[in-house]
LUMLO-718078 format. One line per 2 residues: their letters; for each residue x negated, y, z negated of N, C-alpha, C. Coordinates in nm, 2 decimals. Each point is the difference from the previous one (the first is absolute). Layout:
<sites>
A) X/Y/Z/X/Y/Z/X/Y/Z  ...
</sites>
This chain:
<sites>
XX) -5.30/-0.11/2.48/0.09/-0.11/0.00/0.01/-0.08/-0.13  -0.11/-0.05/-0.10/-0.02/-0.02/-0.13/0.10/0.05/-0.10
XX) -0.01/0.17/0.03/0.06/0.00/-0.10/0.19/0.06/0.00  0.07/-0.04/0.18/0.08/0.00/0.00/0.10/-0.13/-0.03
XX) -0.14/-0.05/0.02/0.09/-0.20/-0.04/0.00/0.01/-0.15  -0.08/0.04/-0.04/-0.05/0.01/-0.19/0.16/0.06/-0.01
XX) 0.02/0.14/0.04/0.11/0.08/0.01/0.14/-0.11/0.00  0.06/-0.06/0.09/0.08/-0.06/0.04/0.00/-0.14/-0.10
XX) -0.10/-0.04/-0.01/0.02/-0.12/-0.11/0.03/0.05/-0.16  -0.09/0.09/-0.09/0.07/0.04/-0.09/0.14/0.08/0.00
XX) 0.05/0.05/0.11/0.17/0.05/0.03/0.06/-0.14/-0.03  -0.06/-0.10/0.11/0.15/-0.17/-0.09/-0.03/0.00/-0.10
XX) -0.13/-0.02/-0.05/-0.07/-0.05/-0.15/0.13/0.07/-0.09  0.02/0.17/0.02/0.04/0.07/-0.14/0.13/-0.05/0.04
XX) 0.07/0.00/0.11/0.14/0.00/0.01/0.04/-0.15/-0.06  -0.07/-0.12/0.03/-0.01/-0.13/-0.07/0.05/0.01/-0.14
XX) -0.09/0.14/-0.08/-0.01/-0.04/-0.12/0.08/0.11/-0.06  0.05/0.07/0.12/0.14/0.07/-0.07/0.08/-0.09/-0.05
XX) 0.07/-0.10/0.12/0.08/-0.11/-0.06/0.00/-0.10/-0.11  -0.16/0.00/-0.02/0.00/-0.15/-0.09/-0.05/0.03/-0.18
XX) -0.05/0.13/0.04/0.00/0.06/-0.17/0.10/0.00/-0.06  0.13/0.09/0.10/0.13/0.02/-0.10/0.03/-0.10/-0.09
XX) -0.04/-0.16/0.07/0.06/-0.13/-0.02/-0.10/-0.03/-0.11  -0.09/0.02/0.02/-0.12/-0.06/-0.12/0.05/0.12/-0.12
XX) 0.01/0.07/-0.02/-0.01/0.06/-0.10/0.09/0.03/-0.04  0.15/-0.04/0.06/0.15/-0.01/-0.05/-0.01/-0.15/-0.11
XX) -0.10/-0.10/0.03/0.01/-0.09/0.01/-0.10/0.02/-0.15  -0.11/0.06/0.00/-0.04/0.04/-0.12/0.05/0.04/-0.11
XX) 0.05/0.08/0.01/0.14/0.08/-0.05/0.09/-0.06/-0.06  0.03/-0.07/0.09/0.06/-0.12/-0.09/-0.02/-0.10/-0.08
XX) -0.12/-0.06/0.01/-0.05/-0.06/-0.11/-0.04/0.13/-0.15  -0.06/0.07/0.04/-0.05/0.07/-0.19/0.11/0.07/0.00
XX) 0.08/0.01/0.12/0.16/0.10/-0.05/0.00/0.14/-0.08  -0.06/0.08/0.13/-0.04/0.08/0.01/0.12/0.07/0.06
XX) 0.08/-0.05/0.11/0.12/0.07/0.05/0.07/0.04/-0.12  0.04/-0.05/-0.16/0.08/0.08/-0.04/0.00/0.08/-0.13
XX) 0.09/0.06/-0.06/-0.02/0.10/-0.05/0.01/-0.07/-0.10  -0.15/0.00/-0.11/-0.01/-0.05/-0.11/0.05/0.06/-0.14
XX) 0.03/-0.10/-0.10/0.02/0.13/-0.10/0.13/0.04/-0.01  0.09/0.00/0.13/0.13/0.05/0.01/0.13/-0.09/0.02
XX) 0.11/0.02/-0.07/0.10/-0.10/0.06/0.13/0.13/0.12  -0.08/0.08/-0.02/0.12/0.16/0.07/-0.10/0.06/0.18
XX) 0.10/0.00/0.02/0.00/0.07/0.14/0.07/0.11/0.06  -0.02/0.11/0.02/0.06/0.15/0.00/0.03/0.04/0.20
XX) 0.09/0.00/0.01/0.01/0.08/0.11/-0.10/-0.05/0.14  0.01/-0.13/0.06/-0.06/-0.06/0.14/0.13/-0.02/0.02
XX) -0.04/-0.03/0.19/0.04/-0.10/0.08/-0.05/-0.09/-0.02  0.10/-0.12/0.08/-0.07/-0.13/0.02/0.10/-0.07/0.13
XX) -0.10/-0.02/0.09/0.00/-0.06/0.13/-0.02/-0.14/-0.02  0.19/-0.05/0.02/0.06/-0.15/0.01/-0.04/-0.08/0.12
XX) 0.03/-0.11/-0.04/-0.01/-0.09/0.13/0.14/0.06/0.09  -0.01/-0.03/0.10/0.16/0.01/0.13/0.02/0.10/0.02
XX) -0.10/0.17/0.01/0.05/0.10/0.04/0.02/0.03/-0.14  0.01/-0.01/-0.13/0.06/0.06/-0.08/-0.11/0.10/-0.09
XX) 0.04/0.12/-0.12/-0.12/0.09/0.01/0.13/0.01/-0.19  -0.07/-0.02/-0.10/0.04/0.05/-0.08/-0.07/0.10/-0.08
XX) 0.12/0.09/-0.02/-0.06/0.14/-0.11/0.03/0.00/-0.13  -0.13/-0.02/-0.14/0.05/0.01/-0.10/-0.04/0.10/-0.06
XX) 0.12/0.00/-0.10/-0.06/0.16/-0.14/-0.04/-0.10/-0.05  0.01/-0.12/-0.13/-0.11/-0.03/-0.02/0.02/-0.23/-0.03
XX) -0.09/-0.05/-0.03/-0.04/-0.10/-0.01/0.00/-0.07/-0.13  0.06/-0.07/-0.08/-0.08/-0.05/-0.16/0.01/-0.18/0.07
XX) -0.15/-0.02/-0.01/0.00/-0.15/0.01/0.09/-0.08/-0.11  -0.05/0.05/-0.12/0.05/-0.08/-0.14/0.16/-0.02/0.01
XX) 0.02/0.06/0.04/0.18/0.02/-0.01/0.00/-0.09/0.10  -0.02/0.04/0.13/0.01/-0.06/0.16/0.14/0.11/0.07
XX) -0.02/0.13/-0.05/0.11/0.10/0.06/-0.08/0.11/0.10  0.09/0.02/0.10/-0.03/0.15/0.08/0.07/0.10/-0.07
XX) -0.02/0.13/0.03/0.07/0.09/-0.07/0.02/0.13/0.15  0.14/0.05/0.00/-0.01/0.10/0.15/-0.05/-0.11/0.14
XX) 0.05/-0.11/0.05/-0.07/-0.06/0.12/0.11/0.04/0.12  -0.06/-0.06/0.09/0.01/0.05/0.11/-0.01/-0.07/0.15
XX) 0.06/-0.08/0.04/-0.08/-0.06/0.13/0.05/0.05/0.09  -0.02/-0.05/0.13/0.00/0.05/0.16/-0.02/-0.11/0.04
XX) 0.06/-0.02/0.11/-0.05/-0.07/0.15/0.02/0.06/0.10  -0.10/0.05/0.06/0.08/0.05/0.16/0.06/-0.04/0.10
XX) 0.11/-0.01/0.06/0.09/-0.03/0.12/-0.03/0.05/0.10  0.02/-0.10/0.14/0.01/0.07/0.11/0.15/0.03/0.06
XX) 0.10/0.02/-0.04/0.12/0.00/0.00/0.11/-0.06/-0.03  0.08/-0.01/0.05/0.18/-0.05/-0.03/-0.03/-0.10/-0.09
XX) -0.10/-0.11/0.16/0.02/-0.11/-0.13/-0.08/-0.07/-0.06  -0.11/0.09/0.00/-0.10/0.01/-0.13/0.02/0.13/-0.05
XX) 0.03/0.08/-0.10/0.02/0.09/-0.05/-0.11/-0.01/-0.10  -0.03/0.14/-0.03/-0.10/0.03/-0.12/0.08/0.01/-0.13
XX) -0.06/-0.10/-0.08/0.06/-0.04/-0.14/-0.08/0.12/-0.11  0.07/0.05/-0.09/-0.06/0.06/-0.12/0.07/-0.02/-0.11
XX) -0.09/-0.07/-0.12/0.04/0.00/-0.10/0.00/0.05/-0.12  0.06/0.07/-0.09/-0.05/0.07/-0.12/0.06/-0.08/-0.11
XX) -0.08/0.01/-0.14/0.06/-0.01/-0.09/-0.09/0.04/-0.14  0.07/0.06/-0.10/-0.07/0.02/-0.11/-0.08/-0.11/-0.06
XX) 0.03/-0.15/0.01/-0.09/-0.08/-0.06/-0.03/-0.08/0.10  -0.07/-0.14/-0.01/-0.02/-0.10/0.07/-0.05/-0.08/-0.12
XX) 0.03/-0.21/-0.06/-0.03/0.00/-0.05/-0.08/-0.17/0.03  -0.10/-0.03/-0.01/-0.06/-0.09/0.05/0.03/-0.15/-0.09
XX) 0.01/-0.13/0.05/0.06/-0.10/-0.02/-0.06/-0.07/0.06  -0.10/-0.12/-0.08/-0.08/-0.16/0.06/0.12/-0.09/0.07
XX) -0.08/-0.01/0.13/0.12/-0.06/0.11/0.15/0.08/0.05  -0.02/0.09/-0.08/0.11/0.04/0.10/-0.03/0.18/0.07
XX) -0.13/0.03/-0.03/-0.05/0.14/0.06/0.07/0.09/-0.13  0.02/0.14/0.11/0.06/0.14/-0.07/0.10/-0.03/0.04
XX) 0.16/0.12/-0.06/0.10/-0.01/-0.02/0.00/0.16/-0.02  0.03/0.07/0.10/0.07/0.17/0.00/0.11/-0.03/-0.11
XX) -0.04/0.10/-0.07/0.13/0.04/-0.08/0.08/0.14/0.02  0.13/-0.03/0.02/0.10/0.14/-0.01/-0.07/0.08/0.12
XX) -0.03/-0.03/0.08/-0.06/0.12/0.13/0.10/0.02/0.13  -0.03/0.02/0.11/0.03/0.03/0.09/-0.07/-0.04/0.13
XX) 0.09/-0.07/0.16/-0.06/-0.03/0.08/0.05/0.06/0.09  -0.08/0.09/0.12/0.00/0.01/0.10/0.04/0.00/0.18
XX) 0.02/0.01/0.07/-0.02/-0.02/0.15/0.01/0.05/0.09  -0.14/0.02/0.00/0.04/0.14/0.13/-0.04/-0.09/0.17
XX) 0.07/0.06/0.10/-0.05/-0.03/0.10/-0.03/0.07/0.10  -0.02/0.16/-0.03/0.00/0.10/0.10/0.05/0.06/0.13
XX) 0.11/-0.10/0.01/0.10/0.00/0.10/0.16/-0.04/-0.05  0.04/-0.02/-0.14/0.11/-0.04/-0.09/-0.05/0.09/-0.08
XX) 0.19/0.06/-0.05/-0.01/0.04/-0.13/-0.10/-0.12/-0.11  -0.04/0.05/-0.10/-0.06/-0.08/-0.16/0.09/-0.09/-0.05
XX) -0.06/-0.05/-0.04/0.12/-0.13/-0.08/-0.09/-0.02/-0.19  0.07/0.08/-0.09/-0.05/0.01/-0.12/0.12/-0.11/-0.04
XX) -0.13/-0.10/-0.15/0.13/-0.04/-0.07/-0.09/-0.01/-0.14  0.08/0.00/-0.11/-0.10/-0.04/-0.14/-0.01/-0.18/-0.04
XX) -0.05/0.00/-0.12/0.05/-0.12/-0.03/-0.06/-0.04/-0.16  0.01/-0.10/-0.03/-0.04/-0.03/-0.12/-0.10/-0.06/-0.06
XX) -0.06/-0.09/0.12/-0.13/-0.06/0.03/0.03/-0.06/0.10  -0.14/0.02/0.08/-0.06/-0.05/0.15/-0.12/-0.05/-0.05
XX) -0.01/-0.15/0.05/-0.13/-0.03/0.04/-0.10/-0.05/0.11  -0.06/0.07/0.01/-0.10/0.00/0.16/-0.10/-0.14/-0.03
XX) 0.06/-0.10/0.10/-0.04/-0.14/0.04/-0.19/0.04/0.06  0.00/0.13/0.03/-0.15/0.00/0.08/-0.07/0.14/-0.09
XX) 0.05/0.03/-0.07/-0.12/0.03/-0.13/-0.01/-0.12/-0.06  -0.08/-0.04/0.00/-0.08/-0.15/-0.09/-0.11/0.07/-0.08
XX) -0.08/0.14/0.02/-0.12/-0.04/-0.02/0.02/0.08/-0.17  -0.07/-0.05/-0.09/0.03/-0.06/-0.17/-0.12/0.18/-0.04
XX) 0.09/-0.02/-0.09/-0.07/0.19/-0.10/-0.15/-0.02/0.03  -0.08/-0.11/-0.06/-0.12/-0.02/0.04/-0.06/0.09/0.12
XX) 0.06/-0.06/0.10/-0.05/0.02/0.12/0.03/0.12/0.00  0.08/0.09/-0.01/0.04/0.12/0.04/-0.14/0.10/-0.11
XX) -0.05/-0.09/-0.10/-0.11/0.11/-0.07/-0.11/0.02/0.10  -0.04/-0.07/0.11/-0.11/0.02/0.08/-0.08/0.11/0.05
XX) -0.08/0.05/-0.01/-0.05/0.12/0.04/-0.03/0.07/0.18  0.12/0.10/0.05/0.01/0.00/0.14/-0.17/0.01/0.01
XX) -0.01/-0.08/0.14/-0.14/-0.02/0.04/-0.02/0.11/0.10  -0.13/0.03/0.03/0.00/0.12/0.06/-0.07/-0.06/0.17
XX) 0.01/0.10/0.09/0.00/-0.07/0.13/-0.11/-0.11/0.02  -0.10/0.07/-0.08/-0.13/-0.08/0.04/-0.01/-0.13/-0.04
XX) 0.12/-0.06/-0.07/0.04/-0.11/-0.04/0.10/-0.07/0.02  0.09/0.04/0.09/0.04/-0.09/0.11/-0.06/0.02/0.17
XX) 0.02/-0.13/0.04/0.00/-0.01/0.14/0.05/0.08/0.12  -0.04/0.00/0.12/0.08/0.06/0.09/0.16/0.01/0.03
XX) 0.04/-0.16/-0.05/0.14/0.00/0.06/0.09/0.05/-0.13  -0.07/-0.05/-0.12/0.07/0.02/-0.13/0.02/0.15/-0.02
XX) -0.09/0.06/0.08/-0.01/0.18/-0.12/0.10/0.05/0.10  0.01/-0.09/0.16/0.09/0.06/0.14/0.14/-0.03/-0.08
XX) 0.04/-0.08/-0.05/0.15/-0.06/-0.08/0.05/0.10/-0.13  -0.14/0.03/-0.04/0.02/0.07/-0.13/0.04/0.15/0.03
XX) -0.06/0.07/0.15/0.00/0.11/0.03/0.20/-0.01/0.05  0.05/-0.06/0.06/0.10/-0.03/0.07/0.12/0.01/-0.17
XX) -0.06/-0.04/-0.05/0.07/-0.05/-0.14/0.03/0.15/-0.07  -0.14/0.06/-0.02/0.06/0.13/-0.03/0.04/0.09/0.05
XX) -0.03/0.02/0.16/0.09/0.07/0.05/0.15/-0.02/0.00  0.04/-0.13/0.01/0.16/-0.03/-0.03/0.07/0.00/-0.10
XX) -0.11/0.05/-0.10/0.08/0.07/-0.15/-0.05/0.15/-0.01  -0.04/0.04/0.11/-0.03/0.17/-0.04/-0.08/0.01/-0.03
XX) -0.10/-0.02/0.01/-0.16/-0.01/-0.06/-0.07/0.08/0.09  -0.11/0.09/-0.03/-0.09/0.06/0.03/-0.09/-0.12/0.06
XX) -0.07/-0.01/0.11/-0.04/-0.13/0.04/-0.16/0.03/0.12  0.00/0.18/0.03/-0.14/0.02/0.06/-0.11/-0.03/-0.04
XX) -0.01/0.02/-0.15/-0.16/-0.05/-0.06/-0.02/-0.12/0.04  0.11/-0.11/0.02/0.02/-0.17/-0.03/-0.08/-0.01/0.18
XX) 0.10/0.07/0.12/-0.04/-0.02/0.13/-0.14/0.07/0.03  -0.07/0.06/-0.06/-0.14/0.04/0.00/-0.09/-0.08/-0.08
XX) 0.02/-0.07/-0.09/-0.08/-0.09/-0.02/0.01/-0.12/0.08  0.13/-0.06/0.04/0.04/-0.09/0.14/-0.11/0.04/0.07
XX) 0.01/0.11/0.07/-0.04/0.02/0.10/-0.15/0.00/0.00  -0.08/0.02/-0.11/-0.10/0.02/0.01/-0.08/-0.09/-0.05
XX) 0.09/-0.17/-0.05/-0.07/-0.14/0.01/-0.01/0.00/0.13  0.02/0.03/0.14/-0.07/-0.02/0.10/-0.08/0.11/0.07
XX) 0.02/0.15/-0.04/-0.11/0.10/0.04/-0.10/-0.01/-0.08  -0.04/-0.05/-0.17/-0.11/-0.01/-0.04/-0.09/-0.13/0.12
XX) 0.05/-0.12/-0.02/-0.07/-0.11/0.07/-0.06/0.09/0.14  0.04/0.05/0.07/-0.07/0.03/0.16/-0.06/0.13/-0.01
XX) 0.00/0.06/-0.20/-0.13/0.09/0.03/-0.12/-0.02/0.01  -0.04/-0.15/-0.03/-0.11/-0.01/0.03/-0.02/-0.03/0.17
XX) 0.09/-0.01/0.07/-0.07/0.03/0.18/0.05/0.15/-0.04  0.05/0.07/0.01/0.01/0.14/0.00/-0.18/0.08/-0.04
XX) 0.00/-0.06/-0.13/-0.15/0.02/-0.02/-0.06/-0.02/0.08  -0.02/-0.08/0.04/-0.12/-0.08/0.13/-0.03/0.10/0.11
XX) 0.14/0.01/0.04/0.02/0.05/0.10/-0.07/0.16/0.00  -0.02/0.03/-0.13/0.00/0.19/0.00/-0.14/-0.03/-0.05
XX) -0.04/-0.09/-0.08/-0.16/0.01/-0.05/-0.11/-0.05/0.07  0.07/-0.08/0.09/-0.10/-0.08/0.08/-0.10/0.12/0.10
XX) 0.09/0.12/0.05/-0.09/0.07/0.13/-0.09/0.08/-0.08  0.05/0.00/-0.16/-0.09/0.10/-0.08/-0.14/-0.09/0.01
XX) 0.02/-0.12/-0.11/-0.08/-0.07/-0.03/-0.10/-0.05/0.09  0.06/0.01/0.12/-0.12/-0.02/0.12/-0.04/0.14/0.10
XX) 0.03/0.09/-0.10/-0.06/0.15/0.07/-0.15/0.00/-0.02  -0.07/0.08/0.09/-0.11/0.03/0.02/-0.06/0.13/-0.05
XX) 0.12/0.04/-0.02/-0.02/0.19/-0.04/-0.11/-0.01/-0.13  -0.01/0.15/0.00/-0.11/0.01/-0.17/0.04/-0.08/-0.09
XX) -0.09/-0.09/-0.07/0.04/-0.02/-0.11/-0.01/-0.15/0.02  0.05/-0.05/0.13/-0.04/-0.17/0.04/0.16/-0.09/-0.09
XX) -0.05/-0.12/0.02/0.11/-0.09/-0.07/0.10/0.04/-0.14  -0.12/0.05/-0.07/0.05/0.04/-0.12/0.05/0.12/-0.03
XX) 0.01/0.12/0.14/0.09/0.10/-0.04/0.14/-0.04/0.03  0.04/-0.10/0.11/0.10/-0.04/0.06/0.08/-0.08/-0.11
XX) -0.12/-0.12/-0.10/0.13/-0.04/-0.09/0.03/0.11/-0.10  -0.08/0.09/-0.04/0.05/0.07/-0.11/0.11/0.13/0.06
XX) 0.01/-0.02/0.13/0.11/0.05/0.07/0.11/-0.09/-0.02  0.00/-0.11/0.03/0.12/-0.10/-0.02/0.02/-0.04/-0.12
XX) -0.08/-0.02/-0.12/0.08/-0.01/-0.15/0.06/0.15/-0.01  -0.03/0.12/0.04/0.04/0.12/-0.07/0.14/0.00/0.09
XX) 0.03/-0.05/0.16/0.10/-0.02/0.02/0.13/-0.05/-0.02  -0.04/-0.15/-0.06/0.06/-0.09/-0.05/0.06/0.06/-0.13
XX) -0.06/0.09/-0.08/0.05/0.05/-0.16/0.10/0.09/0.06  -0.02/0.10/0.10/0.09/0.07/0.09/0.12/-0.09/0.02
XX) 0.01/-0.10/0.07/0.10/-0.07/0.07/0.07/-0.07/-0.12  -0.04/-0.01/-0.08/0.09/-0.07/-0.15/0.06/0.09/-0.07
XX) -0.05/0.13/0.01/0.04/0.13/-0.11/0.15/0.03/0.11  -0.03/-0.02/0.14/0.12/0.00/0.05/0.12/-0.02/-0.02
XX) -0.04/-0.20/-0.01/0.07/-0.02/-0.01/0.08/-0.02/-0.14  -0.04/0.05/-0.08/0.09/0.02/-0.13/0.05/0.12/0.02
XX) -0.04/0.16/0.09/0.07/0.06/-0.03/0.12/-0.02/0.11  0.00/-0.04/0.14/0.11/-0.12/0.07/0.12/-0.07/-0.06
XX) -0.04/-0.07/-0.12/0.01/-0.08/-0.08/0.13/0.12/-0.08  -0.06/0.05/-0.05/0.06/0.14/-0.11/0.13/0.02/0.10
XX) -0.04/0.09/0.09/0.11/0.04/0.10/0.13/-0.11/0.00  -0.06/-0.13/0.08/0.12/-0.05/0.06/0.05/-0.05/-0.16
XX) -0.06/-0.01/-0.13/0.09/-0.03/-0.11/0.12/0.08/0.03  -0.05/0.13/0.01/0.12/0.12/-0.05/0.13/0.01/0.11
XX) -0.03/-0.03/0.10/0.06/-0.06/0.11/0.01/0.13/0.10  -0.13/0.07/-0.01/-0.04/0.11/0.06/-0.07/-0.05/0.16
XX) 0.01/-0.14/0.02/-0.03/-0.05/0.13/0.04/-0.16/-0.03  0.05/0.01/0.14/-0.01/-0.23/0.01/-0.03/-0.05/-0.06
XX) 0.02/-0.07/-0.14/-0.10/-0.04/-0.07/-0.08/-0.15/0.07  0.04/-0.03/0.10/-0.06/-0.14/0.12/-0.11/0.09/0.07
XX) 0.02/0.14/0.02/-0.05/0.09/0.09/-0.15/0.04/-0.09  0.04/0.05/-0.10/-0.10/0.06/-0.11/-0.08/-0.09/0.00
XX) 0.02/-0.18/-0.06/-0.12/-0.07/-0.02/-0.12/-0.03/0.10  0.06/0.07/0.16/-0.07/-0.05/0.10/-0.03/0.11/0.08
XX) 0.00/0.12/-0.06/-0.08/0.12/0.02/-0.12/0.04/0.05  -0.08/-0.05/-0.15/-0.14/0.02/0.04/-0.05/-0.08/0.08
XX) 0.00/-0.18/-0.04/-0.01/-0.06/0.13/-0.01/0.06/0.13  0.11/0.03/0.02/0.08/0.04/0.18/-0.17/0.13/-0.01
XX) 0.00/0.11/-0.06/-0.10/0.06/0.05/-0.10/0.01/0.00  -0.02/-0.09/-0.14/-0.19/-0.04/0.04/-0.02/-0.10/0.14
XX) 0.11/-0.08/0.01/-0.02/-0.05/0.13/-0.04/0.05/0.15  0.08/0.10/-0.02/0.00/0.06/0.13/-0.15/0.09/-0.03
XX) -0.08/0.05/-0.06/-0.08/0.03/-0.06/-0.10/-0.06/-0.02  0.02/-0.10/-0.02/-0.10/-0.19/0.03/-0.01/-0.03/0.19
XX) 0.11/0.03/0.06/-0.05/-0.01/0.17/-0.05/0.08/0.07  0.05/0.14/-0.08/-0.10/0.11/0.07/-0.14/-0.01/-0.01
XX) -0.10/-0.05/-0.12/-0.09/-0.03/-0.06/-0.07/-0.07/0.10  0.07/-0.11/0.00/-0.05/-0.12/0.07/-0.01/0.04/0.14
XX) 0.06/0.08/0.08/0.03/0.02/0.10/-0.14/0.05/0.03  -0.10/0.04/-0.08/-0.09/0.14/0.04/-0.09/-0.08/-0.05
XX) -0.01/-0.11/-0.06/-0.16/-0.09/-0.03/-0.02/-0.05/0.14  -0.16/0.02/-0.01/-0.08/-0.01/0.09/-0.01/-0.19/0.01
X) -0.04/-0.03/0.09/0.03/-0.16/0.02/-0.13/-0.02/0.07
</sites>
């Protein structure tokens, strides 16, 4: 019983500190400014995920200037009368207080129930791109540095611009399948660790660390799969779990009491 509560309290402990590292060390980050790309005033070929649903694609970035070069935005619509907006244009050209200013491009509207509605123009400027060349040099953070709901917005984000997005839902998924492998553990090392067979206490844990190295090699190869989108990738992160579990009751089932 010891060490199923041990079990259950480091699962909140890790999941706790899922949430609150992203924040401390975004927060670090920002002080020695470390999010951006030093040394450089150019940026080659990202997206960048706007505030309001919006997702911009650039060929490239020069802070010094304050120009895009090939951009691109999107918003996605749910119909008629929200329509999905797309905008192209060869330049974009940045201005204190008054944001970017498309130049010479083209705007969009599709609603997948109406013909398109194209038109060009000479300059457009987008009132909700605010955010300044600076900002756009930041370095994409990788899952283990945002939070649960942020990496869930970010995943949603790239799928609504075409993005490849299973690696993103398997690390999702497996901020909350790593935290409950430690009851998973418990559960499967405990009938060892209290076997009586040859070898006494200590054959049972060196049965349960050699399992445990088992149950992690899993799940990276789990892990591998649902990247390629060769399984669920919600499904894949919670794999091995699901069978060492069931494999943890049968165990338990057969200790002597």
């Amino acid at each position: 019983m010891p060490s199923f509560v041990g079990s259950v309290l480091a699962a909140g402990v890790d999941l706790a500190l899922a949430e609150v590292v992203p924040v401390t060390n975004a927060r670090r980050n920002d002080l020695l400014e470390e999010d951006s790309f030093r040394g450089s005033s150019t940026r080659y070929n990202f997206a960048f995920a706007g505030e309001f649903g919006r997702v911009y694609k650039v060929g490239s970035l020069n802070t010094k200037t304050g120009t895009l070069e090939q951009v691109q935005m999107e918003r996605r619509g749910t119909g008629v009368d929200y329509p999905t907006v797309i905008v192209s244009a060869p330049k974009a050209v940045w201005e204190a207080g008054t944001g970017w200013t498309f130049q010479t491009g083209e705007l969009k509207l599709v609603t997948d129930s109406t013909p398109d509605v194209a038109m060009t123009f000479a300059s457009m400027r987008d009132a909700r791109f605010a955010e300044r060349p600076a900002d756009m040099m930041n370095k994409p953070r990788s899952p283990q540095e945002m939070r649960y709901r942020e990496l869930t917005r970010f995943i949603r984000t790239l799928e609504r611009s075409g993005g490849d997005a299973n690696q993103l839902r398997v690390e999702r998924a497996l901020k909350i399948a790593i935290p409950v492998t430690c009851i998973i553990i418990a559960l499967f090392g405990a009938p060892l660790a209290t076997s009586t067979q040859r070898g006494g206490t200590a054959y049972g844990v060196g049965i349960s660390l050699a399992v445990t190295v088992i149950f992690l090699m899993m799940v990276q190869m789990t892990k591998a799969i649902g990247n390629k989108g060769l399984m669920p990738p919600d499904l894949a992160a919670w794999v091995p779990s699901a069978i060492f579990a069931v494999l943890g009751v049968v165990l338990l089932s057969r200790v002597r009491t």
